[in-house]
Phi, psi and omega in degrees: 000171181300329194033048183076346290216117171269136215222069170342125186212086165310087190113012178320312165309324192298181168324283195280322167323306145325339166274327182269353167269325154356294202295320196302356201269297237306323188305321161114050162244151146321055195324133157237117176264130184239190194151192189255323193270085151313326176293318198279313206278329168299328181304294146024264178279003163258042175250327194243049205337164184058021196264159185236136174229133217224099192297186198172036187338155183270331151301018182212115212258353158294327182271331160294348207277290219291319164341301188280304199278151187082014208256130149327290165222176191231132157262133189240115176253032197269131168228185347300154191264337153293006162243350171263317171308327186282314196274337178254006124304312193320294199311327195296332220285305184277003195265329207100000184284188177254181196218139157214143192208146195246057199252117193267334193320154193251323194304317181306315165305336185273334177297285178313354191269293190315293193274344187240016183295305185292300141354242158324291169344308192274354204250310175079042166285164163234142182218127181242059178321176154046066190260010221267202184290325182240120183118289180249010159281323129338301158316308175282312168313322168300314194322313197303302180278016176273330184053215185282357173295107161327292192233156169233166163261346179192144207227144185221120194220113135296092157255121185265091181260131167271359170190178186198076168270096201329168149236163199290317152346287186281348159292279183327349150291315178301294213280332176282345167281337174311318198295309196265022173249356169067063186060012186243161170264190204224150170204147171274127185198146150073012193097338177203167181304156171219144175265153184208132180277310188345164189271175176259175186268160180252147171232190166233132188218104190298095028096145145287141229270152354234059191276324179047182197316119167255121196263126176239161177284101196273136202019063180277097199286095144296165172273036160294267226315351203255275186309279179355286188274025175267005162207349200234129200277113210221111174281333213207089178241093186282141163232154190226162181237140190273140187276302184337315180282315199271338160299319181287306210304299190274332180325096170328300156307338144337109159282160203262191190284131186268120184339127152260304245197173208280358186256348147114344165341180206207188200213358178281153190247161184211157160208153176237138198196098203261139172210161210199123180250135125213137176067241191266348186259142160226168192206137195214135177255114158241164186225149171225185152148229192234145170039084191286359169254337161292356180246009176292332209278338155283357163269314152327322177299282201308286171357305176291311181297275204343303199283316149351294195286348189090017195258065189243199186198324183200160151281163201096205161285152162202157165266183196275318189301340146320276192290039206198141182276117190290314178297338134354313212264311188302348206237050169285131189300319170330313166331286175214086170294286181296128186213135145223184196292143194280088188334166192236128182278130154244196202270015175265313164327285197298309205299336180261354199288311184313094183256203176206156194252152193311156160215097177346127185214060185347067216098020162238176203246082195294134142237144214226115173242104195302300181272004182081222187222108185285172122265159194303358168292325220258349196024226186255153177146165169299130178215094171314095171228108173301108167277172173219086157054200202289301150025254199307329175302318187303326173311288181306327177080082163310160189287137212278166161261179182295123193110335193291179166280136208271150197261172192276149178311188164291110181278127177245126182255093192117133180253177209285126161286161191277022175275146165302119176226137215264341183159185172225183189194140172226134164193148202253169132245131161260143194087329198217083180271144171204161199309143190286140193247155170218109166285160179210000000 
């Protein structure tokens, strides 16, 4: 926990900058708040007796300096983040702190990876980009389900958002990214970013119930494609989107998220559902829950105590799945307040579990059922399944292109208790089971 331990939060006013200062009181940290808007920072604090508030242009680097002292670390919850980032690592850089940021941007992250990498190592900092819904939830969760696997050929991230209402923060993010993508879009291929005038492709993507089968946005690119292959040897990190969500997300008239509950939640539902190919085998992670900008502030908080606590694997730039044991991390009591015993899969499971994921075809149009077909042993959760090359696939009735027979969805298990909850996480392993997590 925080033990008083004070904690700098850049952009605090904001959306998501407001869940996170939250989440440090709940942690037992100290919040301090900063930012560009004083009149906002101020507002702020008189909602919260004891908040301390320290304004902060991004350009005046005295002043992120005096932001920054005493502070353990710092969160830059500020965007666009091609505008922020740079200048509040530097402070973090001279303060001496670890930097964590909740950055969807794909270009700003890859910057940061770019310019302080080398850096920071020899400094023997810690700077944690992208830590949010997008970018380090992802991450971790593909980690999780790589396991003991060294390499993969392809990485897959599904979101299934049943709406996606912007905040004035991601449209401005949006929009500096459009710019500096000069209108084109981004995709990971071949080992590195690729620009593409192309339209991206529609799929179908089987969701576990009871969102199920989804027509998704085929390379709607997050910052997973930055973080992933920034530790983990991944040639081809695909990402996807539910077009309901990618339709609202650009839609002028999308209003932003609106309060459902006493913590200030959205009523929006999300599931994220990572599968990771190599050779003939796959393994795979789902996440479910609520609100993707309320469930950043607990991933970020824990981010912040880990590093704190000494609980890393490395320095530098790093992503979460890096410096962090991501399954360790998915089952943080913040996290998963609820546990129960995990089912142990057995090979009549993994054998239906091994579905299959896109693979480029030039002029067609794919439909994609992400899980094959579960049973209700294996429900939602990481679940490691080994195929044996096309054989078992064939076995298995793999998850078809258009015309094929289509496979049954994902059995999803239990329903949401009445604790305020940020998500879930389940997860199986076969042969090496450890408890099943549910966020909250």
């Amino acid at each position: 926990m925080g033990s008083g331990l004070k904690v700098a939060v850049f952009g605090a006013y904001g959306h998501t900058g407001r869940f996170v200062v939250a989440q440090l009181r709940d942690r037992g940290f100290v919040p301090v708040l900063s930012g560009r808007d004083a009149a906002k920072l101020e507002a702020l604090a008189a909602a919260g007796p004891g908040l301390e508030t320290r304004p902060a242009p991004v350009d005046e680097p005295a002043s992120l300096d005096r932001a920054l002292a005493g502070a353990a670390a710092v969160v830059n919850c500020a965007g666009p983040f091609a505008v922020t980032a740079a200048p509040v690592i530097e402070a973090a850089l001279r303060a001496g702190i670890p930097y964590v940021d909740v950055a969807a941007e794909i270009e700003a992250n890859a910057d940061t990876f770019a310019h302080f990498a080398d850096r920071a190592r020899a400094e023997k900092a810690v700077v944690v980009p992208a830590m949010a819904f997008f970018g380090g939830l992802g991450d971790l969760l593909v980690t999780a389900a790589m396991g003991d696997w060294t390499a993969a050929d392809e990485v897959h991230v599904a979101y299934g958002l049943d709406s996606w209402h912007p905040t004035p923060g991601t449209r401005a993010a949006g929009v500096v990214s459009r710019e500096r993508r000069n209108g084109q879009r981004v995709r990971h291929a071949n080992g590195r970013l690729e620009y593409r005038d192309d339209a991206p492709p529609t799929l179908e993507w089987t969701f576990p119930e009871p969102m199920g089968p989804r027509t998704v946005i085929g390379e709607f690119s997050m910052a997973d494609i930055v973080t992933v292959p920034s530790h983990l040897s991944v040639p081809e990190v695909r990402t996807y989107m539910t077009v309901e969500a990618a339709r609202d997300v650009v839609a002028p008239d999308t209003p932003t998220p609106a309060p459902a509950d006493e913590h200030g939640r959205s009523a929006q539902t999300f599931a994220v559902d990572a599968v990771v190919r190599s050779g003939g085998s796959e393994r795979r992670a789902l996440a479910t829950g609520r609100d993707i900008y309320a469930v950043t502030a607990p991933l970020v908080v824990e981010a912040v105590d880990r590093v704190l606590t000494g609980r890393t694997h490395a320095v530098g730039v790093v992503s979460a799945g890096e410096i962090f044991d991501a399954a360790d991390f998915l089952r943080a009591p913040v996290l998963a307040r609820l546990r129960r015993p995990a089912p142990v899969a057995g090979s009549t499971a993994l054998r239906r579990a091994a579905g299959r994921v896109p693979r480029d075809r030039p002029g067609a149009r794919d439909r994609v059922g992400a899980a094959g077909a579960l049973g209700p042993e294996q429900c939602t959760g990481v679940a490691r399944a080994s195929g044996r090359g096309r054989r078992a696939e064939a076995a298995q009735g793999p998850v078809r292109r258009t015309g094929r027979r289509k496979p049954r969805s994902t059995v999803s298990e239990g329903a949401e208790d009445s604790a305020p909850r940020t998500g879930r996480a389940r997860v199986t392993r076969p042969r090496h089971p450890f408890p099943q997590d549910t966020w909250t």
